[in-house]
C-alpha positions in Angstrom: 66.0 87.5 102.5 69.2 88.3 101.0 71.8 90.9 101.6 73.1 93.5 99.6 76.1 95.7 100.0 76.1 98.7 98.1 79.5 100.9 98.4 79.1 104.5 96.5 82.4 106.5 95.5 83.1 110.1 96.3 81.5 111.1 93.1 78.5 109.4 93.6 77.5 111.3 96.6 79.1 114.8 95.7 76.3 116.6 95.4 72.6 116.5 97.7 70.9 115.5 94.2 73.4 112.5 94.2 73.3 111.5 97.9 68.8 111.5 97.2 69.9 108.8 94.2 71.9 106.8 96.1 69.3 106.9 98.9 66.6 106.2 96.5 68.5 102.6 95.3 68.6 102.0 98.8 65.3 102.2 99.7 64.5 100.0 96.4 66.6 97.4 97.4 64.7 97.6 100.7 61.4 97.6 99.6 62.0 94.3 97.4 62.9 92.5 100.9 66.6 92.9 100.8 68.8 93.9 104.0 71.0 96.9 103.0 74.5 97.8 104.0 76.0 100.8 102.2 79.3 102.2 102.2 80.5 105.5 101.4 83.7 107.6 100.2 83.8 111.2 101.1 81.7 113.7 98.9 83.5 114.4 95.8 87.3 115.5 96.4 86.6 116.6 100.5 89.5 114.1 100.5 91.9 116.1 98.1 91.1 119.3 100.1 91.3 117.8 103.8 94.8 116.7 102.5 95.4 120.0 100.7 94.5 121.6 104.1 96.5 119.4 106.3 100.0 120.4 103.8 99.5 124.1 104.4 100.2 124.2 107.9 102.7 121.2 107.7 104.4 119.5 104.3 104.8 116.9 105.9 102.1 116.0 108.3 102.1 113.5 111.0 100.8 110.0 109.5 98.3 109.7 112.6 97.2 113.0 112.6 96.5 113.3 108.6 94.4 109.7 109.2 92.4 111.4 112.1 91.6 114.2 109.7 91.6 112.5 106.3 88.5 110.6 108.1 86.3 113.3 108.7 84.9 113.4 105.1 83.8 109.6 105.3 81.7 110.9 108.6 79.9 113.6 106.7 78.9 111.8 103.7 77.4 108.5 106.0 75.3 111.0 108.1 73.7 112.6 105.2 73.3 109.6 103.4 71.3 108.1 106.2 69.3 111.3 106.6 68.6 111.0 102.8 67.2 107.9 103.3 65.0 109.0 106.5 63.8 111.5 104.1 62.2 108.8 101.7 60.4 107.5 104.8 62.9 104.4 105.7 65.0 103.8 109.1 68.9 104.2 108.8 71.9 104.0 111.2 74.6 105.5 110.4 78.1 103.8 111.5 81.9 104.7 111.8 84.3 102.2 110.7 85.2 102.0 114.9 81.4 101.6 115.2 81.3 99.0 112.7 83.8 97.1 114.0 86.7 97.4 111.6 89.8 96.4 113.0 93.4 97.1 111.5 96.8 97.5 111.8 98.8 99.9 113.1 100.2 101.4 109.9 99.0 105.3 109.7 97.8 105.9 105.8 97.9 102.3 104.8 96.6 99.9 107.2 95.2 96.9 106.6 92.1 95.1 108.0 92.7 92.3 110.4 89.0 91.7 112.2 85.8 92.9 111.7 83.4 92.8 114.4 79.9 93.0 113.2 77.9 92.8 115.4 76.2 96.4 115.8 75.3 95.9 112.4 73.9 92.5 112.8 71.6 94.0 115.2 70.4 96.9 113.4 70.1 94.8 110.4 67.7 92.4 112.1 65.9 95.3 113.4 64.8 96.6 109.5 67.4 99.3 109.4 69.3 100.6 106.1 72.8 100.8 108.0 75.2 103.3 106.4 78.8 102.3 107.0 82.0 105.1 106.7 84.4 103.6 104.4 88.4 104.2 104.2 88.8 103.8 107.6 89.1 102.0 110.9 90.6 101.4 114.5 94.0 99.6 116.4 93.9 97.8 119.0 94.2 100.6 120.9 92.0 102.9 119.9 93.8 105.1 117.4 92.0 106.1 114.1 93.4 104.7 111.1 93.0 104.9 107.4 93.3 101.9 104.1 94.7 104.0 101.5 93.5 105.1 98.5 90.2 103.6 97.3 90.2 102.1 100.7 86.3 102.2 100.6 86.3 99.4 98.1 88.1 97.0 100.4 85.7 98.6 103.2 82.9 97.1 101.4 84.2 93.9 100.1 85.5 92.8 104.0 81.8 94.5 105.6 80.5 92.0 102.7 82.4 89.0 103.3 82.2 89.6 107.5 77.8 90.0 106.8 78.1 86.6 104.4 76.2 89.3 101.6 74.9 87.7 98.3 76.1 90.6 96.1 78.4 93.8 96.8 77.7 96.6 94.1 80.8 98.8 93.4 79.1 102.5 92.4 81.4 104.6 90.3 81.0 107.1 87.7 82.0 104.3 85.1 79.4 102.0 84.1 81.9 98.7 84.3 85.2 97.0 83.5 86.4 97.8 80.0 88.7 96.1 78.0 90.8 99.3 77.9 90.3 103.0 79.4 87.6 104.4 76.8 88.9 107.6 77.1 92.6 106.8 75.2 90.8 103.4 73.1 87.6 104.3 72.1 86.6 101.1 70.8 87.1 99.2 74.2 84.6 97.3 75.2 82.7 96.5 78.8 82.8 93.2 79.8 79.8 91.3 81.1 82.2 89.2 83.2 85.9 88.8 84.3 87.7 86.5 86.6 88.9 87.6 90.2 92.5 86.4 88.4 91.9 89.0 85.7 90.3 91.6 88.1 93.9 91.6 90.5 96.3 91.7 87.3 94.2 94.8 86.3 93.8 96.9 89.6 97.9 95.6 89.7 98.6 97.2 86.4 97.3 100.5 86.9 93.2 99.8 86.5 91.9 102.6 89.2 88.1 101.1 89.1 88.8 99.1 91.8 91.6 98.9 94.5 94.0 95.6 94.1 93.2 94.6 98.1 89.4 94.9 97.6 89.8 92.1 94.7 92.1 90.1 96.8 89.1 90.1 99.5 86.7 89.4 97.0 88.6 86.4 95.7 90.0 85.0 99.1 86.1 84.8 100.4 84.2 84.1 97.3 82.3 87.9 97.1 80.4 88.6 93.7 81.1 92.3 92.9 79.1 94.4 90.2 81.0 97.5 89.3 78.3 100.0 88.0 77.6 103.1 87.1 75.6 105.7 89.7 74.4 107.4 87.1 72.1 104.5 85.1 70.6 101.5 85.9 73.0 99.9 83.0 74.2 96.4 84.4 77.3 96.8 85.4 80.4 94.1 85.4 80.1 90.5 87.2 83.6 90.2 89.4 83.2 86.2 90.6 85.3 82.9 90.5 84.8 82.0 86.6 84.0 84.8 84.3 81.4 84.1 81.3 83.6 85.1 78.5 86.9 83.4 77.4 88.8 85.7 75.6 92.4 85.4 75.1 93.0 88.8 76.3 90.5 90.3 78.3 92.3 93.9 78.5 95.0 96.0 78.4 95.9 97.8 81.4 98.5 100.8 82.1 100.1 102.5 84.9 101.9 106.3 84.6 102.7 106.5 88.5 105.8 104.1 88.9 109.6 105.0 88.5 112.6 102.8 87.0 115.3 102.6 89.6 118.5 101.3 88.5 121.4 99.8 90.8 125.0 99.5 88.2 127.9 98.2 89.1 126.7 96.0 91.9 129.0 93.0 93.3 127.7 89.8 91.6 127.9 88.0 95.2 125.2 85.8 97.1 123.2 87.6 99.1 123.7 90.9 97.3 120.0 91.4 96.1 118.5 89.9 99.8 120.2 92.9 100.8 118.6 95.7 98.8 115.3 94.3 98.6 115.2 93.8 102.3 116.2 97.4 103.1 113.7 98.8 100.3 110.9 96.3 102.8 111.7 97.3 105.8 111.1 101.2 104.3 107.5 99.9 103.5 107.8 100.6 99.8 106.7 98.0 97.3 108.8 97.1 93.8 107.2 95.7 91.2 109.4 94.7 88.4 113.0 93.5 88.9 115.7 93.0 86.2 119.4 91.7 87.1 122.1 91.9 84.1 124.3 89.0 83.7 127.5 89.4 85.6 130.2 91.4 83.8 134.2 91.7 85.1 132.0 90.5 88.8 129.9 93.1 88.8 126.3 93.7 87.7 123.2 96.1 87.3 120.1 95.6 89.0 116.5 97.5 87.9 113.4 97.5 89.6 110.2 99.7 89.7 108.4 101.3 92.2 105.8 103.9 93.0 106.6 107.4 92.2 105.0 108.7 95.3 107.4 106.7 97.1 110.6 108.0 95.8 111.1 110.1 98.6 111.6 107.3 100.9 113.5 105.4 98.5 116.5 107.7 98.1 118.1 107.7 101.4 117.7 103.7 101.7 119.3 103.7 97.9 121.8 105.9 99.2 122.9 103.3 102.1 122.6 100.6 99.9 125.3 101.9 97.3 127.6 103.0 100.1 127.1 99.9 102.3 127.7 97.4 99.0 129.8 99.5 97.2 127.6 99.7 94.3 128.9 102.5 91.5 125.8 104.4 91.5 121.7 104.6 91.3 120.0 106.0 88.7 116.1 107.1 88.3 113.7 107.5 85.9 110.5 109.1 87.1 108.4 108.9 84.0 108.1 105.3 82.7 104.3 103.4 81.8 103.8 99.9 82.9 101.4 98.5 80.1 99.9 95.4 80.6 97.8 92.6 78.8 96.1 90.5 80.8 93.9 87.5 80.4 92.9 83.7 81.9 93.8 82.3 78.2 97.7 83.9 77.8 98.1 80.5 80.2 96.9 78.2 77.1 98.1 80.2 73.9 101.3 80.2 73.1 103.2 83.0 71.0 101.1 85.8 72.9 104.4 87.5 74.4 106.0 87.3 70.9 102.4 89.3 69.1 102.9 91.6 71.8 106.5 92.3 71.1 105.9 92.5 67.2 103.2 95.1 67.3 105.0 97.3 69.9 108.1 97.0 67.6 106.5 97.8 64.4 104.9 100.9 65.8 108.6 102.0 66.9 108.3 101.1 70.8 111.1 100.4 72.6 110.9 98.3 75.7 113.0 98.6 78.4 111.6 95.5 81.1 109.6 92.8 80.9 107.4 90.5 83.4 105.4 87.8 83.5 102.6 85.7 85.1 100.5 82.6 83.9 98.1 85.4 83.2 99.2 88.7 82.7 102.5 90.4 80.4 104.0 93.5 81.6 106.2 95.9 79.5 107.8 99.1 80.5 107.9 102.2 77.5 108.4 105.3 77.8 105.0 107.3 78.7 104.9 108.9 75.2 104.3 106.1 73.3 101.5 104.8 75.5 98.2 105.5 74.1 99.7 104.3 70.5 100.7 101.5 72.3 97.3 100.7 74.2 95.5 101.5 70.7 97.8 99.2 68.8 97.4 96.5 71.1 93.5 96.7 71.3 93.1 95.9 67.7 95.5 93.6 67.2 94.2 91.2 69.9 90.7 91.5 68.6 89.8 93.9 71.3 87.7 96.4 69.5 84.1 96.9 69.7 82.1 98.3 66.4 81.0 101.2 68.4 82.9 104.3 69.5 83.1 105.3 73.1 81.5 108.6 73.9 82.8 110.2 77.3 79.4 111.6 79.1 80.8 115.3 79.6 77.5 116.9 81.2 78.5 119.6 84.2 77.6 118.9 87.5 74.3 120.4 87.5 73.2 118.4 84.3 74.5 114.9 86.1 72.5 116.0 88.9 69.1 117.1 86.8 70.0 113.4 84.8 70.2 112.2 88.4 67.2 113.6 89.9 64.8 112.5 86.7 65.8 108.8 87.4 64.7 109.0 90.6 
C-alpha cells in the first residue's frame, strides 16, 4: 500500500463546490488502496484579508501575533475538508501543524522546519483514516504558534511527505504544470513532462511562484517525486524528481518584478569592507541576491546588490549605518528592476549560451544592468518595461515555442465551480 500526499492551494478549496472536488480525489485515492495525507492553504485569499484585517488596527503588527492570526484560515479550510470527505462516506482526522507534529524555529513570519514528529498521523493512518493536515504553519519549542512564509503549504507538504516516507506528493494549483515560461506573457510556452529538482530551485529562485524555493530544496534533499497539477482536470501534471525526461538546453525562462537594485558608491576598496555590509544586511534577516563590486578607482569603489522589495524597509536604516560607519558617499535604490532568468541542466555543457542571451536582449534594444551566474542558470537585471519583449524574445530564440497558443481559462467562479462539480 502506498502513500500519497496531496497538498491543495487556497484556490483549490475557495469555494464548498471546490473543497467536494478535492474531497472527491481523496476518497479515489482511498478507494484504490492508497493511504492519504492532504494538506491545505486557506480558502481563497482568507490569508490577504486576515492580514488586511490585522493592518487596520495596527500597520505594523506584532510578528507573533499576525502568525497566531494569519493561522486561523489554514484551521477552517482542514475542518471542512475533512467534513467534505465524511460527507462521501470515508473517515478523516483533521490535524493542526502543532497536532501534526511540525516543529520550527523561532522566527515569527518566516520560520523554518526543524522536526516533524509524526506520529499522530502514523496512527490515524494505520487506522484507515484520510488525515487532513493545516499547512503554513507550526510550533517552537515552546509552544508559540509560528508560520513558513509565503507558499509555506508547499514546504508543509513536501517535509509531512518526506517525515511519512510517501511515494508521490501532488502539488494542486490552478495551473495545470511547469511551463517553460508564464503562458499568460509567452503564449507559446510549453508544459513540461519533466524537470530536474536543479531546474525546479533555479526557477522558484528566479521568480517562478508555482512552487516555493524551500519546498524544492525538501524535495531534492530527501528524494520526494512532486506532480504539480491542476485542481481543475485530471490533465497529468509535471514530474519534479532527480533526473528529468527531457534534455533541453534551456528548460525555461523565469522572471522576478519584486526585487530592488541597491547601490553602495564611493566605498573604501579595503579588506574586509564587503564582510562588513553583508554581515549587517544578515544579521537584519534580509536576503541579497545578486552582488556587483566596480573595480577600484582613486581607492574607492561601488558595490550593487539586490534584494526583495518587501524588505526595503528594513534595509534603509542598516544602509544608513553602513555608509556612516564606512564612510561610504552614499546609497542609492532602485525599486523597480526584473530579474530574468534562463535556466537549464544543459547551459553546463553548451558553450556560447550567455553570449545568445546577450545578442538577442541587445538587438531588441535591452539594456542590462547585472549579471549572474550558476553551472545552470543566467540571471540578467532590465528594467521591468522591457520584460515581456524580453521573455518573448528569449522563448523563441532558444527553441522554446510550442505550435500551439496558450489560452488563459477565464471562466467566473461559479462556472469553475459547475466545471468542478461535473467532474466529480
Amino acid at each position: 500500500m502506498s502513500l500519497i500526499v496531496l497538498k491543495f492551494g487556497g484556490t483549490s478549496v475557495a469555494t464548498p463546490e471546490r473543497v467536494l472536488k478535492a474531497a472527491q480525489r481523496l476518497v479515489d485515492y482511498r478507494e484504490q488502496g492508497h493511504k492519504v495525507v492532504a494538506v491545505v492553504s486557506a480558502m481563497g485569499k482568507s490569508t490577504d484579508d486576515l492580514l488586511a484585517l490585522a493592518r487596520e488596527v495596527n500597520p505594523k503588527p506584532p510578528a507573533r501575533e499576525l502568525d497566531v492570526l494569519l493561522t486561523t484560515g489554514e484551521l477552517v479550510s482542514m475542518s471542512i475538508l475533512a467534513m467534505a470527505v465524511a460527507a462521501l462516506g470515508h473517515k478523516a482526522k483533521s490535524f493542526t501543524g502543532h497536532q501534526a507534529g511540525i516543529v520550527t524555529t523561532t522566527r515569527h513570519n518566516k520560520a523554518q522546519i526543524s522536526q516533524i514528529k509524526a506520529d499522530r498521523l502514523e496512527q490515524a493512518l494505520a487506522e484507515g483514516y484520510i488525515v487532513v493536515v493545516a499547512g503554513f504553519q507550526g510550533v517552537t519549542k515552546q509552544g508559540d504558534i509560528t508560520t513558513l512564509g509565503r507558499g509555506g503549504s508547499d514546504t508543509s507538504a513536501v517535509a509531512l511527505a518526506a517525515a511519512l516516507k510517501a511515494d508521490l506528493c501532488e502539488i494542486y494549483s490552478d495551473v495545470d504544470g511547469i511551463y517553460t515560461a508564464d503562458p499568460r506573457i509567452v503564449p507559446r510556452a510549453k508544459k513540461l513532462n519533466s524537470i530536474s529538482y536543479e531546474e525546479m530551485l533555479e526557477l522558484s529562485a528566479g521568480g517562478s511562484s508555482v512552487l516555493q524555493m524551500r519546498a524544492v530544496e525538501f524535495a531534492r534533499n530527501f528524494r520526494v517525486t512532486l506532480c504539480c497539477r491542476s485542481a481543475f482536470s485530471d490533465n497529468p501534471g509535471t514530474l519534479i524528481k532527480e533526473e528529468a525526461v527531457e534534455q533541453a538546453i534551456v528548460s525555461g525562462i523565469t522572471y522576478d518584478n519584486s526585487e530592488a537594485k541597491i547601490t553602495i558608491r564611493g566605498v573604501p576598496d579595503k579588506v574586509g569592507i564587503a564582510a562588513d555590509v553583508f554581515d549587517a544586511i544578515a544579521k537584519a534577516n534580509i536576503n541579497v541576491d545578486i552582488i556587483v563590486q566596480n573595480i577600484s578607482e582613486h581607492g574607492f569603489t561601488d558595490i550593487s546588490f539586490t534584494a526583495p522589495e518587501g524588505d526595503l524597509d528594513r534595509l534603509r536604516p542598516v544602509l544608513d549605518a553602513q555608509v556612516a560607519k564606512l564612510g561610504a558617499r552614499e546609497y542609492l535604490i532602485n525599486e523597480k528592476v526584473t530579474k530574468l532568468s534562463l535556466v537549464g541542466a544543459g547551459l553546463r555543457t553548451n558553450p556560447g549560451i550567455a553570449a545568445k542571451m546577450f545578442k538577442v536582449l541587445s538587438k531588441n534594444g535591452i539594456n542590462i544592468e547585472m549579471i549572474s551566474t550558476s553551472a545552470i542558470r543566467i540571471s540578467v537585471i532590465i528594467n521591468p518595461k522591457h520584460s515581456e519583449l524580453a521573455q518573448q524574445a528569449l522563448h523563441t530564440a532558444f527553441d522554446l515555442d510550442s505550435t500551439q497558443i496558450f489560452e488563459e481559462d477565464n471562466l467566473s467562479a461559479e462556472e469553475l465551480d459547475a466545471k468542478a462539480k461535473k467532474g466529480r
